[in-house]
Each structure stands twice: as structure tokens, then as C-alpha cells.
CHARMM internal coordinates of N, CA and C (Angstrom, degrees):
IC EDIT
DIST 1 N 1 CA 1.4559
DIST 1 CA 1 C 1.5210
ANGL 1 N 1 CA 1 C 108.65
DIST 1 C 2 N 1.4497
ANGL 1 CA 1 C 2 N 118.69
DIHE 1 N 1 CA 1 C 2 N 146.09
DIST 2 N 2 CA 1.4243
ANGL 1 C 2 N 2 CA 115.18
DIHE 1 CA 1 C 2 N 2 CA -159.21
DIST 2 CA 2 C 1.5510
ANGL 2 N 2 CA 2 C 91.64
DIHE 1 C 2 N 2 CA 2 C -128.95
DIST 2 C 3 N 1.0108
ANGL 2 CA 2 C 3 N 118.20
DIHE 2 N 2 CA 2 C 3 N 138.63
DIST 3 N 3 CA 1.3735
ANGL 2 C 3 N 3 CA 143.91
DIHE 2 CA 2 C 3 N 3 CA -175.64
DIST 3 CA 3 C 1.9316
ANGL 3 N 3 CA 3 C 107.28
DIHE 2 C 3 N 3 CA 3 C -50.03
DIST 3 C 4 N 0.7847
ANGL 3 CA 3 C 4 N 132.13
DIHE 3 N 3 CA 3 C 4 N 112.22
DIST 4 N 4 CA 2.0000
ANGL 3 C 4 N 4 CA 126.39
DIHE 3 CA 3 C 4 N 4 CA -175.86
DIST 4 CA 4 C 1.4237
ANGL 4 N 4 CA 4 C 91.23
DIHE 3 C 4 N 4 CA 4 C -86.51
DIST 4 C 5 N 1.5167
ANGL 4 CA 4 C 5 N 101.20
DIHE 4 N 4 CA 4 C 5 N 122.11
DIST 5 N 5 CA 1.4434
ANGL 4 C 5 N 5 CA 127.80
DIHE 4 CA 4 C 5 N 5 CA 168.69
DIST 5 CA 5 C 1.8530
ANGL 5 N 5 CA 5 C 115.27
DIHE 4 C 5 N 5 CA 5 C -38.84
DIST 5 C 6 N 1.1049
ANGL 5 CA 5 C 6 N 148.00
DIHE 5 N 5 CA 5 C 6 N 132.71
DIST 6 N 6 CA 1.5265
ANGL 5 C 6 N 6 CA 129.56
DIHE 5 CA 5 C 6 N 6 CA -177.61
DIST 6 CA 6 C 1.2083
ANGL 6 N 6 CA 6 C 94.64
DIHE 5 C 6 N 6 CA 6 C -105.04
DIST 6 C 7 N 1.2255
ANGL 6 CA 6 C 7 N 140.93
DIHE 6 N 6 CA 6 C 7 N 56.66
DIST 7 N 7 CA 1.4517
ANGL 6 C 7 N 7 CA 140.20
DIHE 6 CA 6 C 7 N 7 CA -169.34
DIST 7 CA 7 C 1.5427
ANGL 7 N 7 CA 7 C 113.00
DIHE 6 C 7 N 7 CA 7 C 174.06
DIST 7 C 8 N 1.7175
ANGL 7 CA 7 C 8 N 110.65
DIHE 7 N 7 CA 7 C 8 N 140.73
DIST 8 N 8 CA 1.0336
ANGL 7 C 8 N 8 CA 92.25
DIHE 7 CA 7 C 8 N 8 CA -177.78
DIST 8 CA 8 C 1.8283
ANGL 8 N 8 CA 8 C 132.43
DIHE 7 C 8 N 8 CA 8 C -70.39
DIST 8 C 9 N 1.3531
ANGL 8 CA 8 C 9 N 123.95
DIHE 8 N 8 CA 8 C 9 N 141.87
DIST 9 N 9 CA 1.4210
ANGL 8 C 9 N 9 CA 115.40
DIHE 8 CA 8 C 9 N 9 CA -178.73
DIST 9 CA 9 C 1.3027
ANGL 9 N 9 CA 9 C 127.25
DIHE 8 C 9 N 9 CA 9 C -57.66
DIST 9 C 10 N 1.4648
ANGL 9 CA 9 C 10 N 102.11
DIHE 9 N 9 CA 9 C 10 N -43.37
DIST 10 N 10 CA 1.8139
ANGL 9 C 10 N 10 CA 103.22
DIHE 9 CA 9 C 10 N 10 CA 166.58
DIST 10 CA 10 C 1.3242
ANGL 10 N 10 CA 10 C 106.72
DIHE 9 C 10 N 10 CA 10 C -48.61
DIST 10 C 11 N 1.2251
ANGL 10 CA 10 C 11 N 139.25
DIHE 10 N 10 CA 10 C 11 N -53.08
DIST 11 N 11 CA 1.3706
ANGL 10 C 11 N 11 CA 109.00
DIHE 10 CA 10 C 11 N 11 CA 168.53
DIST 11 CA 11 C 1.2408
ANGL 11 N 11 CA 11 C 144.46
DIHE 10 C 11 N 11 CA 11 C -39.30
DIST 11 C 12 N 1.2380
ANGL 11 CA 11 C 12 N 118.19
DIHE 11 N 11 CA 11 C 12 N 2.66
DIST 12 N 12 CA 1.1633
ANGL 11 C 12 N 12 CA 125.68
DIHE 11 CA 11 C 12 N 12 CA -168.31
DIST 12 CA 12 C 1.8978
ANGL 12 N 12 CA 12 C 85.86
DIHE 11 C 12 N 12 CA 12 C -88.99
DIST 12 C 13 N 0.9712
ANGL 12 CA 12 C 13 N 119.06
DIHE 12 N 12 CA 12 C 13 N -40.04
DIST 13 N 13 CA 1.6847
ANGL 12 C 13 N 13 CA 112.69
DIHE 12 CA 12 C 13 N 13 CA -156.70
DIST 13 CA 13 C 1.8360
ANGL 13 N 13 CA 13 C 106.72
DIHE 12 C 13 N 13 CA 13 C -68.66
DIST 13 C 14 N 1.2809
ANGL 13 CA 13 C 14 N 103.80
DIHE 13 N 13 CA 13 C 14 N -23.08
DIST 14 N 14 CA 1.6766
ANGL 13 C 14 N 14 CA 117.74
DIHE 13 CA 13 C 14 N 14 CA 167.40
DIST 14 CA 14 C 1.6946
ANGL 14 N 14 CA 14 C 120.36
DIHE 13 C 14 N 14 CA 14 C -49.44
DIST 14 C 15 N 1.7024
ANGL 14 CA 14 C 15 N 104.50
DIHE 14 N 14 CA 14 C 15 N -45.56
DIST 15 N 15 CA 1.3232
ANGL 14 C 15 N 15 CA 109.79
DIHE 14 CA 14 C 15 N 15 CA -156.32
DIST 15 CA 15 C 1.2582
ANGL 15 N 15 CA 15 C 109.29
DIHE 14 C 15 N 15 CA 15 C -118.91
DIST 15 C 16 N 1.7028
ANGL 15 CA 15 C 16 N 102.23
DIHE 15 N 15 CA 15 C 16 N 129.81
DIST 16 N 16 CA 1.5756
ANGL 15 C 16 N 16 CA 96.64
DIHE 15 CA 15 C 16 N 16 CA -176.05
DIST 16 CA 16 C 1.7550
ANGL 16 N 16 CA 16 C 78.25
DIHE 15 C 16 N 16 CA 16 C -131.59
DIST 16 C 17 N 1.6536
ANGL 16 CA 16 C 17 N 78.79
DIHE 16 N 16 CA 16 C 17 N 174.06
DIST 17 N 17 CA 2.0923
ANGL 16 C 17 N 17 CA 98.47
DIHE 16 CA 16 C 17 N 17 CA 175.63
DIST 17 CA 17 C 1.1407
ANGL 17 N 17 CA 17 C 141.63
DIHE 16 C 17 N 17 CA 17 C -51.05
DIST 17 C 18 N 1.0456
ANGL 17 CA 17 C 18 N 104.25
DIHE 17 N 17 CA 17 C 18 N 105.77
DIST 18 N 18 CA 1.7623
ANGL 17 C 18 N 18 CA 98.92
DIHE 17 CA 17 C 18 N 18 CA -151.49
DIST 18 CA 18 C 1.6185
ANGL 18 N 18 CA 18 C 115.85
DIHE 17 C 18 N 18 CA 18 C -44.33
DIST 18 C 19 N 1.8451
ANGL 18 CA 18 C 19 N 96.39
DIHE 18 N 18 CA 18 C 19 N -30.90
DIST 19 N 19 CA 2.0460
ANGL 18 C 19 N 19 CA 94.14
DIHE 18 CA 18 C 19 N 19 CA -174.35
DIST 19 CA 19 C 1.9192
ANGL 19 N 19 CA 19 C 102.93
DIHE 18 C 19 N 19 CA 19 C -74.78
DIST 19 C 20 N 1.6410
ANGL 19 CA 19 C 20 N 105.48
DIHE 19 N 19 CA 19 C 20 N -20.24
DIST 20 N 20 CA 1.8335
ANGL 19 C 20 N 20 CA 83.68
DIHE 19 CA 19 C 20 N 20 CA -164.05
DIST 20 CA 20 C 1.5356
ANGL 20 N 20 CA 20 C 84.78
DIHE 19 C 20 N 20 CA 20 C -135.51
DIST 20 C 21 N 1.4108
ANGL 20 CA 20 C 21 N 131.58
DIHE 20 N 20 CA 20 C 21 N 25.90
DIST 21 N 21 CA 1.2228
ANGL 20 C 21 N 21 CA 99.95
DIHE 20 CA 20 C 21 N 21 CA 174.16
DIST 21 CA 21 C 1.8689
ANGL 21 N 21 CA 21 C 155.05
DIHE 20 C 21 N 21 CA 21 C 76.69
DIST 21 C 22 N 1.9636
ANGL 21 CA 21 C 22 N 75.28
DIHE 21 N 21 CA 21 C 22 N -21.42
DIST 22 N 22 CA 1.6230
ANGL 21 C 22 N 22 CA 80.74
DIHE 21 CA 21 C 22 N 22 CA 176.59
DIST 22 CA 22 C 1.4277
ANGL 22 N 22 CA 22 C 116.80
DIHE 21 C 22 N 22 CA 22 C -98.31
DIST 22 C 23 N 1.3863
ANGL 22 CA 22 C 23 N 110.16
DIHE 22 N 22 CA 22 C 23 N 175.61
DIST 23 N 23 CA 1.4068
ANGL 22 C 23 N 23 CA 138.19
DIHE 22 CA 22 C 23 N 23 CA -174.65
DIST 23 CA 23 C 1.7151
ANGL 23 N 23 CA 23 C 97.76
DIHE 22 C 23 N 23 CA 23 C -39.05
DIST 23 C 24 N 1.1763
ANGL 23 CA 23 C 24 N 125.27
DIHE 23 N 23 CA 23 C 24 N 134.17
DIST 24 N 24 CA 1.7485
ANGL 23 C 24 N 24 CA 113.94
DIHE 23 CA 23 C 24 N 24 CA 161.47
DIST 24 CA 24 C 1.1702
ANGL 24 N 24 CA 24 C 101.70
DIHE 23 C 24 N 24 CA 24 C -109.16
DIST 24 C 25 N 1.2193
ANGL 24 CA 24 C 25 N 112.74
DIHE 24 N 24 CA 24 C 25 N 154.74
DIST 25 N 25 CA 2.0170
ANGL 24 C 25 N 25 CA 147.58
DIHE 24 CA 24 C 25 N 25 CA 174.98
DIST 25 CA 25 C 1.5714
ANGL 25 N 25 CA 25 C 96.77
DIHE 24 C 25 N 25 CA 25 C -85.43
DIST 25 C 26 N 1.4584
ANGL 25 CA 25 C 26 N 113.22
DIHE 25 N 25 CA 25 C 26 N 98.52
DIST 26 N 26 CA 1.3633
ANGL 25 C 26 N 26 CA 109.39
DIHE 25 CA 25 C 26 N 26 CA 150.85
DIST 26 CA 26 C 1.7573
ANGL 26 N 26 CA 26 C 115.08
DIHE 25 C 26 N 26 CA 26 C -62.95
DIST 26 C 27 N 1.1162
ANGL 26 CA 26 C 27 N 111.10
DIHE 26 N 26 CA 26 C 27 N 138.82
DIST 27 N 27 CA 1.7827
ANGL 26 C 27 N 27 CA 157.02
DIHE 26 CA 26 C 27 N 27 CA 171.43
DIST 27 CA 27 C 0.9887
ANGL 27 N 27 CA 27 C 109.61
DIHE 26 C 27 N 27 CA 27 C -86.17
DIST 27 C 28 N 1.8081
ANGL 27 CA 27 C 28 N 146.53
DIHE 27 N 27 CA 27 C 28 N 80.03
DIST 28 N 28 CA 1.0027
ANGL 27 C 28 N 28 CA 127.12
DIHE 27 CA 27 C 28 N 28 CA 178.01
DIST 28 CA 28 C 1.5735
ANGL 28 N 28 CA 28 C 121.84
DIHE 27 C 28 N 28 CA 28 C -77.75
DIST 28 C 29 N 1.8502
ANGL 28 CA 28 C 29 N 107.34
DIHE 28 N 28 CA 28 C 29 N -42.73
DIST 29 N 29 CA 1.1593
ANGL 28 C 29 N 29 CA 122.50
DIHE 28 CA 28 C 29 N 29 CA 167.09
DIST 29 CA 29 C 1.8024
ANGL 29 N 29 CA 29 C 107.58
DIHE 28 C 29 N 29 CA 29 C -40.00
DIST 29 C 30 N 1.4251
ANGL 29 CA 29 C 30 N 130.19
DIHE 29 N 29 CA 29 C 30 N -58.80
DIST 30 N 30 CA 1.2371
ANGL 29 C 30 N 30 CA 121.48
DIHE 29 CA 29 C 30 N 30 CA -162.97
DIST 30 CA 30 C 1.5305
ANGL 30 N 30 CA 30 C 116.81
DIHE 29 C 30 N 30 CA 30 C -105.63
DIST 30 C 31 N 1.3646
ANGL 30 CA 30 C 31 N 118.18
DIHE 30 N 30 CA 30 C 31 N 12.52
DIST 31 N 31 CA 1.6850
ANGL 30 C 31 N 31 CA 147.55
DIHE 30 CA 30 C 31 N 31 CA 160.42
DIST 31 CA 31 C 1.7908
ANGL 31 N 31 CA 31 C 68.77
DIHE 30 C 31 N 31 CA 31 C 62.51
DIST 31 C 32 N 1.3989
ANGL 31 CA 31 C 32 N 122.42
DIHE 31 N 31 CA 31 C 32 N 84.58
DIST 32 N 32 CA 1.7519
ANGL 31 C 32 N 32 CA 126.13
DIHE 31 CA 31 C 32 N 32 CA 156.98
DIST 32 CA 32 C 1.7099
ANGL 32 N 32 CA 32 C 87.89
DIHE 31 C 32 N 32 CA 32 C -142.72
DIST 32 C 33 N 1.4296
ANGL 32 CA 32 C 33 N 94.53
DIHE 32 N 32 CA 32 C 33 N 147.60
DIST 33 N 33 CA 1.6086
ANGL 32 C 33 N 33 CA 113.96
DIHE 32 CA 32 C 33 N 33 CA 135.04
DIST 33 CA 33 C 1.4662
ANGL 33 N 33 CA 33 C 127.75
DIHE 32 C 33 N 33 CA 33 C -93.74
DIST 33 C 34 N 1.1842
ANGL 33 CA 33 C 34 N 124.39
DIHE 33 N 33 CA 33 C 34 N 143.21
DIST 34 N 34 CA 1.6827
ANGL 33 C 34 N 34 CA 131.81
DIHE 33 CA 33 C 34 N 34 CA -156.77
DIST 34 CA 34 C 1.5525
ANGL 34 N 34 CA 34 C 116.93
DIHE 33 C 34 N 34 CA 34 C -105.44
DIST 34 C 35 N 0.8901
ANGL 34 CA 34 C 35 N 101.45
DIHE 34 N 34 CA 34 C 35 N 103.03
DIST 35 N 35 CA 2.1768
ANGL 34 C 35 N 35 CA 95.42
DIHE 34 CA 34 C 35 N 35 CA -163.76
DIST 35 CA 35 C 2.3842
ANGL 35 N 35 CA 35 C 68.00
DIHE 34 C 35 N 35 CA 35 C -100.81
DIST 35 C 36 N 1.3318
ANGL 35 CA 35 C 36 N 95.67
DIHE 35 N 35 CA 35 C 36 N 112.95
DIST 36 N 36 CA 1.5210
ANGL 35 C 36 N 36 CA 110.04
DIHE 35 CA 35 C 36 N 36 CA 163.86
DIST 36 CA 36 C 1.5286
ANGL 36 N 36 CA 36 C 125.28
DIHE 35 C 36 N 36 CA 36 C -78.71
DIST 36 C 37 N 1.1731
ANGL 36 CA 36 C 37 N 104.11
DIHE 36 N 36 CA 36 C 37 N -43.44
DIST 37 N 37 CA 1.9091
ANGL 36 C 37 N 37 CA 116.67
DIHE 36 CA 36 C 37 N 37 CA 177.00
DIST 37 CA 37 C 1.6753
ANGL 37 N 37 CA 37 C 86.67
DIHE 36 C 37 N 37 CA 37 C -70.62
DIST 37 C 38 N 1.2962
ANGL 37 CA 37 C 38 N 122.59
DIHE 37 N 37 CA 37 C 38 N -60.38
DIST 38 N 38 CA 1.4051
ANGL 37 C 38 N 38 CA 98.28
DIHE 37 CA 37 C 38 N 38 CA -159.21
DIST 38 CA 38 C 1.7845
ANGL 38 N 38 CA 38 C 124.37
DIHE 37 C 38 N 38 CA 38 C -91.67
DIST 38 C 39 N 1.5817
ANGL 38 CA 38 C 39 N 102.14
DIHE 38 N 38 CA 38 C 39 N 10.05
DIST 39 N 39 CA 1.4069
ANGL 38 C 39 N 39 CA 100.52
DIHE 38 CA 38 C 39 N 39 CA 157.79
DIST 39 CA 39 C 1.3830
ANGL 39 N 39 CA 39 C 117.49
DIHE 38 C 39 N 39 CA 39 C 95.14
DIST 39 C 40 N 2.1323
ANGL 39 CA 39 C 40 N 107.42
DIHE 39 N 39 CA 39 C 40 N -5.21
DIST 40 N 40 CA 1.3754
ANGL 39 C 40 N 40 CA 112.73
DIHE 39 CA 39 C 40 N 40 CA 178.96
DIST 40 CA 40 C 1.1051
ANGL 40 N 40 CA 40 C 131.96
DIHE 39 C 40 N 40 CA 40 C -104.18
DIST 40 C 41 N 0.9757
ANGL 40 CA 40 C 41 N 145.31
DIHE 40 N 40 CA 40 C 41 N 160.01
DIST 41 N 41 CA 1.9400
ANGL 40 C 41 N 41 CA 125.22
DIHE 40 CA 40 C 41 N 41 CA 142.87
DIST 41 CA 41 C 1.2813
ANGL 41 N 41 CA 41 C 103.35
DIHE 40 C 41 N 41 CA 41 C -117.52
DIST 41 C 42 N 1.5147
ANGL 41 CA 41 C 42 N 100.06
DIHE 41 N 41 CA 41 C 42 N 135.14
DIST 42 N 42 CA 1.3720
ANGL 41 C 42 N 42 CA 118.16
DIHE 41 CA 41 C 42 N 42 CA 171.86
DIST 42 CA 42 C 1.5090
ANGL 42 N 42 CA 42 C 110.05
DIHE 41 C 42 N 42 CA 42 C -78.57
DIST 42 C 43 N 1.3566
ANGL 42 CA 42 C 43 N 125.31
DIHE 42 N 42 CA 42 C 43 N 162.81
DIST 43 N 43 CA 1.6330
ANGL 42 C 43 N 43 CA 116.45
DIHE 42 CA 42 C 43 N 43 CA 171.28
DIST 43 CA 43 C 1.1134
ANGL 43 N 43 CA 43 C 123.55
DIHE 42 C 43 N 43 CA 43 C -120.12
DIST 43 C 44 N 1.2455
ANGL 43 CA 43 C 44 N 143.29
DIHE 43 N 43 CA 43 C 44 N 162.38
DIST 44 N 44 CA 1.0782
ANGL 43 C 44 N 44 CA 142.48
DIHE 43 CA 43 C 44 N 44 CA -123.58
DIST 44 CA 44 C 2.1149
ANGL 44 N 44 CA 44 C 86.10
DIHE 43 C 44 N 44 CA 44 C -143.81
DIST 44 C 45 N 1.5379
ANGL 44 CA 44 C 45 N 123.35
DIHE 44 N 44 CA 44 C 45 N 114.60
DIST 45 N 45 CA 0.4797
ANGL 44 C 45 N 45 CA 102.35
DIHE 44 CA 44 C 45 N 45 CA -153.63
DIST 45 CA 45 C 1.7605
ANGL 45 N 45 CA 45 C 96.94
DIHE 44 C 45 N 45 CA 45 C -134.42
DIST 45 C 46 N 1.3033
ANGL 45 CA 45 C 46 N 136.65
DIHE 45 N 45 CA 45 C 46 N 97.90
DIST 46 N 46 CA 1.6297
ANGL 45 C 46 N 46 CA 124.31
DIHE 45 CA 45 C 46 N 46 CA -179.89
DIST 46 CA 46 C 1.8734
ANGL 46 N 46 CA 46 C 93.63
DIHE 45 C 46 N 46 CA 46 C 89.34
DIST 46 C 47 N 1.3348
ANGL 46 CA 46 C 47 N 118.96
DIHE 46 N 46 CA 46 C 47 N 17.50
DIST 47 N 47 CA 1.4179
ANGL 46 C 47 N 47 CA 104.97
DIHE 46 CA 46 C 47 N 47 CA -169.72
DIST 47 CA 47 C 1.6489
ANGL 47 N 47 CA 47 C 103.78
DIHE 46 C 47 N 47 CA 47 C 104.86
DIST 47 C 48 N 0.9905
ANGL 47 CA 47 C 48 N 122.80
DIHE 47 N 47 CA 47 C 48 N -27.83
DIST 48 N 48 CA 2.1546
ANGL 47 C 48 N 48 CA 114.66
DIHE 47 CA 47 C 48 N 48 CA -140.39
DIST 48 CA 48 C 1.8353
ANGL 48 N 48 CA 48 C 85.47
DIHE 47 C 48 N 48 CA 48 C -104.57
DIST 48 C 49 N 1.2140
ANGL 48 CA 48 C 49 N 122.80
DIHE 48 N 48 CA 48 C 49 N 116.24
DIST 49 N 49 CA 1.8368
ANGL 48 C 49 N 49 CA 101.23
DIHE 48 CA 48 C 49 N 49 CA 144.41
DIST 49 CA 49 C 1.4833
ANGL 49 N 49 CA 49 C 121.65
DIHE 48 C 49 N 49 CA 49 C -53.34
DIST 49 C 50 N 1.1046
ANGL 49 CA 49 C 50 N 87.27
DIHE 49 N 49 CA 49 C 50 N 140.15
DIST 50 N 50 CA 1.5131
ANGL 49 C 50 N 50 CA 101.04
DIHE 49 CA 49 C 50 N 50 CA 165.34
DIST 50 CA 50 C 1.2832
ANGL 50 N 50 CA 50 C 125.34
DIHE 49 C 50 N 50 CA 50 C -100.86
DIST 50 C 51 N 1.2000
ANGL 50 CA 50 C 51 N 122.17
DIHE 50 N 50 CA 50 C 51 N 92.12
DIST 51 N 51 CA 1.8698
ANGL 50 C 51 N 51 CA 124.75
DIHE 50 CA 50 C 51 N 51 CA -159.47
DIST 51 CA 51 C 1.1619
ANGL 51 N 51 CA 51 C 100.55
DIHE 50 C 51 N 51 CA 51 C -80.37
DIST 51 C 52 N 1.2056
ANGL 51 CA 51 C 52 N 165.13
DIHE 51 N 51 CA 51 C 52 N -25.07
DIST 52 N 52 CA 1.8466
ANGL 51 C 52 N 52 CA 166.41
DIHE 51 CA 51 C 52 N 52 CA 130.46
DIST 52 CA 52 C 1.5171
ANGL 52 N 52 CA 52 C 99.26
DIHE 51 C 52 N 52 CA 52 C 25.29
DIST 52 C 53 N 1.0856
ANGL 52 CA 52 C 53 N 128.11
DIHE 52 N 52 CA 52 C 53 N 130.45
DIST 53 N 53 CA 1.7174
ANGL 52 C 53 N 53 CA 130.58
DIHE 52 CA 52 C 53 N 53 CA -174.21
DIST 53 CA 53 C 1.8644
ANGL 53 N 53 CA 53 C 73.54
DIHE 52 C 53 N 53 CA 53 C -105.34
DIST 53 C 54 N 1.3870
ANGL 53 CA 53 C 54 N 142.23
DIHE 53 N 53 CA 53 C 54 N -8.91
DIST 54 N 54 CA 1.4216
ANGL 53 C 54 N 54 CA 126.77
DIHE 53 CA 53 C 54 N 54 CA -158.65
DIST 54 CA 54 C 1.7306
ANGL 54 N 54 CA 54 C 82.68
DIHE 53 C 54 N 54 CA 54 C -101.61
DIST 54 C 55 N 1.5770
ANGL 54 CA 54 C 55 N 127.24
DIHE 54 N 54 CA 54 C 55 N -29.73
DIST 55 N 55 CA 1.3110
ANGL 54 C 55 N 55 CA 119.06
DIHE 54 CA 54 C 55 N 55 CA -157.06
DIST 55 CA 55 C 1.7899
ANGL 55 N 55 CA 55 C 91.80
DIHE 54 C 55 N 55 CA 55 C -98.90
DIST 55 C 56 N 1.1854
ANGL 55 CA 55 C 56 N 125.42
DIHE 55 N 55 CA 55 C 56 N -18.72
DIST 56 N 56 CA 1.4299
ANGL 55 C 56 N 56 CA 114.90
DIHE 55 CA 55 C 56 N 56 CA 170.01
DIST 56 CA 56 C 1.1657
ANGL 56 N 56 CA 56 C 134.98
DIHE 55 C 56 N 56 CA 56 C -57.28
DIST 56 C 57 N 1.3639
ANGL 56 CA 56 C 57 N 129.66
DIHE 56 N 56 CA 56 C 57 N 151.64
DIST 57 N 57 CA 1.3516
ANGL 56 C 57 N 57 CA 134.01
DIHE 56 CA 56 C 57 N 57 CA 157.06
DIST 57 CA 57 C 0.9392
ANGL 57 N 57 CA 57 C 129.53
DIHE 56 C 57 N 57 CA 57 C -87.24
DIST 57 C 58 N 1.4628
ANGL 57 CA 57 C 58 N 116.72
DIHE 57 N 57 CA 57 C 58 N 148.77
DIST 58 N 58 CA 1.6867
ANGL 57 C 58 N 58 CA 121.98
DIHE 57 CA 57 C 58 N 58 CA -165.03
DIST 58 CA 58 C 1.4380
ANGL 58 N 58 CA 58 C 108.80
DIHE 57 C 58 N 58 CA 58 C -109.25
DIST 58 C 59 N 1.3349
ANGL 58 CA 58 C 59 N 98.80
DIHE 58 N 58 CA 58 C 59 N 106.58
DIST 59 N 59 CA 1.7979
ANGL 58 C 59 N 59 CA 119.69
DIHE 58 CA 58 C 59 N 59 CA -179.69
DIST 59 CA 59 C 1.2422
ANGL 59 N 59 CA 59 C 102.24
DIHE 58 C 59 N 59 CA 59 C -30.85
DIST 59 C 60 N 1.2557
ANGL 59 CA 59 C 60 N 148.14
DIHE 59 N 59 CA 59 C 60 N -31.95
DIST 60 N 60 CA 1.2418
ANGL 59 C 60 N 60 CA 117.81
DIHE 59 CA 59 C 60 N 60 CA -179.22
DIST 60 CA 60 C 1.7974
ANGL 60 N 60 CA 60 C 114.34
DIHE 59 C 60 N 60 CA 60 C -112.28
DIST 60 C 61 N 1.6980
ANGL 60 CA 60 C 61 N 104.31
DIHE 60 N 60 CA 60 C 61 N 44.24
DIST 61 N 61 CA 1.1673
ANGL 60 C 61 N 61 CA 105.30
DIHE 60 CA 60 C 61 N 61 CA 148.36
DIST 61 CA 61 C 1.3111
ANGL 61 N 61 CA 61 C 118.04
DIHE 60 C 61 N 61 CA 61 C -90.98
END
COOR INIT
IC SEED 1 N 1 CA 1 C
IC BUILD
């Protein structure tokens, strides 16, 4: 069973990483978007991303 997005998905095509710009990988399992070049996931929080490179997590925690 896969987690239902609380937000719409087309939004996803709007928002990229704030440090590089690229495309993010929605996370449904861990409600993150995935900035890959820059090593974070942002989280997804009540529905809202949280674009903050200070509120992200660092992929190789």
C-alpha cells in the first residue's frame, strides 16, 4: 500500500531545488521530495513542501 499524496501532483512539475534547480523525485513512502544532484530531501509536511535546504535531509543520513 502506497502512501496518497495530500497535495496536488501536478505540482510537483512547478518545483524544483531551490540550490540546483533540478527536477525533484517525489517520495511517497517518506512524504519527501528528492533534489538528487544536491544530496537532499525536502519534506513534505501537513500537505505543504518545505523548500528550506536548512529543513532538508541529507540523503546520506
Amino acid at each position: 500500500m502506497t502512501a496518497e499524496p495530500l497535495f496536488d501532483r501536478r505540482m510537483l512539475e512547478a518545483l524544483t531545488c531551490p540550490q540546483t534547480q533540478e527536477t525533484l523525485h517525489y517520495d511517497a513512502a517518506r512524504q519527501e521530495l528528492i533534489s538528487r544532484q544536491a544530496g537532499l530531501a525536502y519534506p513534505i509536511r501537513e500537505g505543504i513542501p518545505v523548500m528550506l535546504p536548512d529543513e532538508a535531509r541529507r540523503l546520506d543520513d
